[in-house]
C-alpha angles and dihedrals in degrees: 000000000000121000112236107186128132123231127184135025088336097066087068089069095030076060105043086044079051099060086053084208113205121251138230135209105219119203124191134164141197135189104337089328127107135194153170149171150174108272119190100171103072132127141176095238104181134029096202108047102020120234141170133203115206114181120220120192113230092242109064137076102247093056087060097044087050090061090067097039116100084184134061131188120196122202130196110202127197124266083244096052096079092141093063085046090054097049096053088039114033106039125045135243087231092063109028132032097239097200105046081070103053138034120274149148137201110260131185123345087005091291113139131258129205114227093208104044106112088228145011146185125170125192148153129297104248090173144355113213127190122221103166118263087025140051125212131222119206107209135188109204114231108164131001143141135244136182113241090235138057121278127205097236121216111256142206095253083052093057103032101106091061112127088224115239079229136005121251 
């Protein structure tokens, strides 16, 4: 039996791919502008009061739109809905209107709203960190919406073959 573990630096990445941590798809808009993309560094942060850290990486889109925001949704998608992961994180804003090609509807503050995400929530940007080649948001949930059972969330493993709309 071989041992197959990893040691060094690279144990750091063999463990994160190991948590196989779920995803979200972030949508934001400001002005007349709307974006969203696939976001796989997000975490609750605090219990009281809540709050809520989404990471942004500095070359895409959503990431510009979001410095002017003063408003986020976050939305959890189930592990079936693939195609809805593959079009906010696969394609680009620059290239492709996201939300002429799923269902959507403006939420709080005028912020979207994916109709088929399996659960939802939107608030305020409290701060905005950087941390190099990403910059964190800060939220404080407001509204929101969540099934009343459990939902198998869409994971990174599920999503690690997209060919990214921009590199991170």
């Amino acid at each position: 039996m071989s041992d197959a573990a990893v040691h060094g630096p690279s144990a750091f990445e063999s463990m994160v791919a190991l948590s196989d941590a779920p995803v979200f798809i972030v949508t934001v808009a400001a002005g007349d502008e709307r974006s969203g993309c696939l976001v796989g560094f997000a975490s609750q942060v605090s219990i009281d009061p809540a709050r809520f850290l989404i990471c942004l990486s500095k070359n895409n889109r959503t990431y510009r739109t979001a410095m002017r925001a003063a408003h986020v949704s976050v939305h959890l998608v189930d592990r079936e809905n693939l195609a809805l992961a593959q079009l906010f994180g696969a394609e680009t804003g620059d290239d492709v209107d996201k939300f002429s090609r799923c269902r959507w509807r403006g939420g709080p503050n005028g912020v979207p709203v994916l109709a088929d995400a399996v659960a939802w929530f939107s608030g305020p940007i409290l701060a905005r960190n950087d941390f190099g080649d990403h910059v964190g948001l800060v939220l404080a949930p407001e509204a929101g919406y969540a099934p009343g059972r459990t939902v198998d969330a869409m994971r990174s493993s599920s999503v690690a073959g997209l060919e990214p709309g921009h590199q991170a």
